[in-house]
N, C-alpha and C positions, 0 to 999 in steps of 0.2 A: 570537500564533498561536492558534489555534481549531481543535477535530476536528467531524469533522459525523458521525451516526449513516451507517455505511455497514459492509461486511462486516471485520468482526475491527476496526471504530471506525478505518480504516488512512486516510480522505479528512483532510488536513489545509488550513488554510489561512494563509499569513502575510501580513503587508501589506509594502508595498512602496512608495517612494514614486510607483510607477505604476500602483497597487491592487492587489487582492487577488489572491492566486496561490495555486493549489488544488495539492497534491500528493499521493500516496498514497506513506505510512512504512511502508517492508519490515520497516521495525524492530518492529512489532505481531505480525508473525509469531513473531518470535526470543524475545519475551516469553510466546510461547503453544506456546513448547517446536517450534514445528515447525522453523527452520533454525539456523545457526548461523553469521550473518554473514559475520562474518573466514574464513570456511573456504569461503564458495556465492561460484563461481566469478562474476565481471560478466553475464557475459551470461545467466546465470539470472538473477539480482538484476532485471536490466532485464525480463526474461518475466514473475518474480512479481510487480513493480510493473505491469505490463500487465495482466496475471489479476485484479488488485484493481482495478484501474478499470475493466476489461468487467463484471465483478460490480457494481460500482459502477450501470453500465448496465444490469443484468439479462441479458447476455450469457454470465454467468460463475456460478458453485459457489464455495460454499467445500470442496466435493469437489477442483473444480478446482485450487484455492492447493493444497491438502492433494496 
């Protein structure tokens, strides 16, 4: 598994025996003090991992994670 520079380092990558699969870790936020995992309801979780990959795209802030 590999991270690639993107906003808060959150773009990961693992291999697969069907190649590589890109993912964005909520988990980069929790380490940077802003959620608190076990507590942020699923379907936030699922909004914040979409906020890091539109930013990912230029679509997004890190105002907007925040």
């Amino acid at each position: 598994m590999s991270s690639k520079s993107t906003l808060f380092n959150a773009r990961r990558t693992f291999n697969t025996s069907h190649g590589a699969v890109d993912y964005y870790a909520i988990s980069v936020l929790e380490d940077a003090g802003l959620i608190e995992i076990a507590k942020t309801p699923y379907s936030i979780r699922v909004l914040l991992e979409n906020t890091l990959r539109k930013a990912d795209e230029g679509l997004a802030t890190d105002e907007h994670v925040k």
